[in-house]
C-alpha positions in Angstrom: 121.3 26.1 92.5 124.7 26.5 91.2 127.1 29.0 89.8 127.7 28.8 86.2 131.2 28.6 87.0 130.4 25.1 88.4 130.0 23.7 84.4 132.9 24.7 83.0 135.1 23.9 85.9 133.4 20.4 85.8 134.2 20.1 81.7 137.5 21.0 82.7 138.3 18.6 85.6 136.6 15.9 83.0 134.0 14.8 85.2 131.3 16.9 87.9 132.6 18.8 90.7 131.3 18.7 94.2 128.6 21.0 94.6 129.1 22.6 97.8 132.0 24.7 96.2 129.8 26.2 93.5 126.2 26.1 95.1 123.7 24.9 96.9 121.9 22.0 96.6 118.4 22.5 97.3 116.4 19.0 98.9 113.0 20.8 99.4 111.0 22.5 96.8 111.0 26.0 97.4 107.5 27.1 95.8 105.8 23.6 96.9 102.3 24.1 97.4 102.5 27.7 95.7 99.9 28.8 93.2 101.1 31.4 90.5 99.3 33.4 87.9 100.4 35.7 84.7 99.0 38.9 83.7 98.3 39.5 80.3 100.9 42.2 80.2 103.7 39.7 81.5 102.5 37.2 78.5 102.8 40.0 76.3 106.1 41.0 77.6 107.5 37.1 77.8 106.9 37.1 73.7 108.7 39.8 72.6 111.9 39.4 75.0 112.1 35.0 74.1 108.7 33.2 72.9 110.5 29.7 75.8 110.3 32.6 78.2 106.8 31.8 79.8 108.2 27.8 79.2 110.8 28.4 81.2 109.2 30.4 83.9 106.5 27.5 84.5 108.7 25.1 84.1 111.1 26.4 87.3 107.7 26.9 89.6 106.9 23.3 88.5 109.7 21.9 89.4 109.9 24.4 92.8 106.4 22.2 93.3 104.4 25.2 92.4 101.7 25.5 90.0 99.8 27.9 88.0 96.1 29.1 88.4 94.3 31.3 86.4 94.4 34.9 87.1 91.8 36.1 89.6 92.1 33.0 91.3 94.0 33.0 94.6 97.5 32.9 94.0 100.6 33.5 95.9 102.2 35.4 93.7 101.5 36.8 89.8 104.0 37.7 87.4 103.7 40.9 86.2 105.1 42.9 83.4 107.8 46.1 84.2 105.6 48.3 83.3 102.6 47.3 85.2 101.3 48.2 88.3 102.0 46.2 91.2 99.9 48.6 93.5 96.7 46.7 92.1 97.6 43.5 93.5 97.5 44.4 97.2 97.0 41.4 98.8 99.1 39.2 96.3 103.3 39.3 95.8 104.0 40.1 92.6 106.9 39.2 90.4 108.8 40.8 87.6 111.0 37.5 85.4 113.9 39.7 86.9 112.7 39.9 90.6 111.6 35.9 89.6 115.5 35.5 88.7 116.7 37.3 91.8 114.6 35.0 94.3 116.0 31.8 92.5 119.2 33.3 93.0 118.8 33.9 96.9 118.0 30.1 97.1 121.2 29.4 96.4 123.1 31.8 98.7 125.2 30.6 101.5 
């Protein structure tokens, strides 16, 4: 997980930077063994904001060494949109793409 910072710096110095000044590196997956899920609402939501939005998401739990399920199944945690009601989901986390964002984010906090 790095800073942004970390790219242009690295253009800049014309070649990549060490890490450990911008970031984190990150040697196990953080969602490994995970299962997520997607509410129709979140779909719904991913569409309008970016149509690679739902891509994107899966593609950072994949590589995290989650993977999806479909909804109703057990999963860890289900992506949910703003408007929709966590409270239903009582005995799973649920994420917003922002709260998603924000835990990515932590990963990478020294």
């Amino acid at each position: 997980v790095m800073d942004p910072s970390w790219i242009s710096a690295s253009k800049s110095s014309g070649g990549f930077l060490n890490e450990q000044d911008y970031g984190r590196r990150i040697t196990k997956k953080p969602f490994d063994g995970m299962n997520f899920s997607v509410t129709r609402g979140f779909n719904q939501e991913a569409e309008k904001r970016n149509a690679q939005l739902l891509k994107i998401c899966r593609s950072f739990v994949k590589m995290g060494g989650g993977r999806f399920a479909e909804l109703g199944n057990s999963s860890d945690y289900i992506f949910i949109a703003k408007k929709e009601n966590s409270n239903q989901l009582a005995r799973v986390q649920s994420l917003t793409w922002e709260g998603f964002l924000e835990k990515i984010e932590s990963l990478g906090r020294k």
